[in-house]
N, C-alpha and C positions, 0 to 999 in steps of 0.2 A: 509867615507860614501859617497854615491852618492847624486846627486840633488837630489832625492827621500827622502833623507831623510836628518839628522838634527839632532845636538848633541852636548852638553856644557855642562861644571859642572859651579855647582853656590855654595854659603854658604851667610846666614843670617847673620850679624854682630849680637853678644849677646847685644850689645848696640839700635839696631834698636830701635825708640821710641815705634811703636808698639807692642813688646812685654811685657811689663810690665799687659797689660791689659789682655793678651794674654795667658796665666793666671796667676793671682800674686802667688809667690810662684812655679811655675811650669811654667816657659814661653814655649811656643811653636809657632812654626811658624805658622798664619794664614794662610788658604788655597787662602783668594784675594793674600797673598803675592808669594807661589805658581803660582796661577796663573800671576800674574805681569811678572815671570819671562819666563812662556809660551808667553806670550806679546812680550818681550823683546827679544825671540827667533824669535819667528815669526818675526822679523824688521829684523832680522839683517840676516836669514838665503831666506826670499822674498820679503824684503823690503814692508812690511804688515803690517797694524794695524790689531789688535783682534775685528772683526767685533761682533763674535758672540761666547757666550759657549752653543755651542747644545746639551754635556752631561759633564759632569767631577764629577769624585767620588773620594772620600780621603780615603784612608783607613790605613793607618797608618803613625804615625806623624814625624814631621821633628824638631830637638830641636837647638835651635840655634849655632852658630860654623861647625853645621856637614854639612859636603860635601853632594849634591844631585848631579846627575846626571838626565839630563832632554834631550826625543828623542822627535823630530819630523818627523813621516813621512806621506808623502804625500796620500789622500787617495781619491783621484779624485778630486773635489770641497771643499772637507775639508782635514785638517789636525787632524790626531790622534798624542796624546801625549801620553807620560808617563814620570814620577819622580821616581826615585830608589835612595838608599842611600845602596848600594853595592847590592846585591841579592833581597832587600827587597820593594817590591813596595811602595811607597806612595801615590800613585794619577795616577788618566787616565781620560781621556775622548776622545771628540772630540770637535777643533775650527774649525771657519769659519775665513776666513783675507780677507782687502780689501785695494785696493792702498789705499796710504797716504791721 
């Protein structure tokens, strides 16, 4: 990918403490966690904190163990994401990043 853009796979340990609450019986990855991981892109791909979520929507979930794949690409003053777990979107939006 070019400077433009931006791109990692992640996975949730089934052990993380937050899922248990996450739902009992049915754990799924919270969408703050989710986004954490857009956070942790954003550092490492402009050396940027997550100033701001100007939009981001979930629409289908991520269950612990599975592989997501997470893009960033630059969209002038913001950044647009997305999360995929092969074909199937998880989440989009749009952040704002601002030096450290």
């Amino acid at each position: 990918m070019s400077a433009s853009a931006y791109r990692t796979v992640f996975r949730v340990a089934p052990d993380h403490p937050s899922l248990p609450g996450h739902f009992p019986g049915y754990p799924l990855v919270p969408g703050v966690m989710l986004l954490e991981q857009v956070a942790l892109a954003l550092r490492a791909w402009r050396n940027q904190r997550l100033a701001r979520v100007v939009e981001a929507k979930f629409v289908a979930p991520l269950l612990p163990a599975e592989q997501a794949e997470l893009s960033l690409t630059d969209n002038g003053t913001r950044v647009r994401f997305e999360i995929r777990r092969g074909e199937i979107l998880l989440a989009r939006g749009i952040v704002e990043g601002s030096d450290p």
